[in-house]
C-alpha positions as CSV (number, residue, x, y, z in Angstrom):
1,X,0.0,0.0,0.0
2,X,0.8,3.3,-1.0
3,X,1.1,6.2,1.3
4,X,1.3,9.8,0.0
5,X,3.9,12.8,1.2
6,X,0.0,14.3,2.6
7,X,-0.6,11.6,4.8
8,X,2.8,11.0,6.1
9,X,3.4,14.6,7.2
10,X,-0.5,14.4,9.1
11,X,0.7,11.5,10.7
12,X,3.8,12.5,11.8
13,X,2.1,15.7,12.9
14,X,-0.3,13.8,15.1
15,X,3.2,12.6,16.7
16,X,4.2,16.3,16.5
17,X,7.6,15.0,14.7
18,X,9.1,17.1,12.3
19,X,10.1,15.3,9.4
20,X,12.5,16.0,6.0
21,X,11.7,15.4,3.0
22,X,14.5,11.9,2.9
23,X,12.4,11.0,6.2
24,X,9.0,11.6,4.5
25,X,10.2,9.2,1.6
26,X,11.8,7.0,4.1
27,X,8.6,6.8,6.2
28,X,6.1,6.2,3.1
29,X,7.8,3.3,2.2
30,X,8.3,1.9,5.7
31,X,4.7,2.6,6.8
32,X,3.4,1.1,3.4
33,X,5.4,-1.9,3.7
34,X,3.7,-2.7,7.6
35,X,0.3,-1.9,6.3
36,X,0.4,-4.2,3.5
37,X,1.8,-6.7,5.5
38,X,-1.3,-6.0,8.1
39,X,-3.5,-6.4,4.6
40,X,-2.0,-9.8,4.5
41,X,-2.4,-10.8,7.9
42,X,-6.3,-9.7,7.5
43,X,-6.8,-12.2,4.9
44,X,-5.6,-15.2,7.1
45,X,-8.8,-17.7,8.5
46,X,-8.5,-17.0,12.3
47,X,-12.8,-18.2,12.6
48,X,-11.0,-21.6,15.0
49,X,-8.3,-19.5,16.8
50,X,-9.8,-18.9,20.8
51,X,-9.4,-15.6,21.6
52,X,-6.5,-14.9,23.8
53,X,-6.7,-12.7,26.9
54,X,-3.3,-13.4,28.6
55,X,-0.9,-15.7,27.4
56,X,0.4,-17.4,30.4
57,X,3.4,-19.9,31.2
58,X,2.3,-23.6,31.5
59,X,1.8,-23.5,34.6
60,X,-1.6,-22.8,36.1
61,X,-3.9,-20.3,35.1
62,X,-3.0,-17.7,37.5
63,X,0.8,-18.9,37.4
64,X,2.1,-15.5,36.4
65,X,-1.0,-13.3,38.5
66,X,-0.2,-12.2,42.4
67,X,-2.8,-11.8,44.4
68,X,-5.7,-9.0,44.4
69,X,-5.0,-7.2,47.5
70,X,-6.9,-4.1,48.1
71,X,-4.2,-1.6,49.4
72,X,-4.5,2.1,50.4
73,X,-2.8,4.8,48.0
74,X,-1.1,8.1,48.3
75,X,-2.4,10.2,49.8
76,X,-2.5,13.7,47.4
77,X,0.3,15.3,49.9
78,X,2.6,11.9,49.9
79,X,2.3,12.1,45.6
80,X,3.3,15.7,45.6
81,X,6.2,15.5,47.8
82,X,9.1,14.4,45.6
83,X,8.0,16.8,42.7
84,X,9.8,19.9,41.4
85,X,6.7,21.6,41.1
86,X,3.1,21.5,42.3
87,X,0.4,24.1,43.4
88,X,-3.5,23.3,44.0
89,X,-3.3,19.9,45.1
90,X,-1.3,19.2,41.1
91,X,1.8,18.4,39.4
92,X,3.2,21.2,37.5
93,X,4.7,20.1,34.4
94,X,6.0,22.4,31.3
95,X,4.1,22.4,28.7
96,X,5.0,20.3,25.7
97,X,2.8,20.7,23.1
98,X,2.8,24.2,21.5
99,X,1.0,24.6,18.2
């Protein structure tokens, strides 16, 4: 599958990456090549493959689970203790995306 220069750059801008135009050409090929091989993988017979929620050692079926322990959290005072910044009861983080 073909992807176009248009799409790659509105992808890459939902990632807010920055690409050149030898990374847009690099990209198109790369991201064509996984969705065609995803095209392919749609057209296998999975209709007598179980559906898989967890894949598990051979062990028994909670082998690899602990145990569901209700435990008490932070409290909002214990989170905010170790951070550079808070105010109001929040983290204060920079901000990142700038449009």
């Amino acid at each position: 599958m073909k992807l176009t220069e248009e799409q790659v750059r509105y992808v890459a801008d939902l990632a807010n990456l920055r690409l050149t135009g030898e990374e847009v050409q690099r990209m198109s090929h790369d991201l064509g090549q996984i969705l065609t091989h995803m095209e392919q993988l749609n057209q296998l017979d999975t209709s007598g493959v179980e559906p898989m929620a967890q894949v598990l050692f051979e062990e028994d079926e909670i082998a690899t689970l602990r145990e569901d322990i209700p435990r008490w959290g932070l409290s909002n005072e214990q989170a905010l203790r170790n951070t550079a910044q808070s105010g109001a009861g929040y983290f204060k983080v920079p901000r990142v995306i700038e449009r």
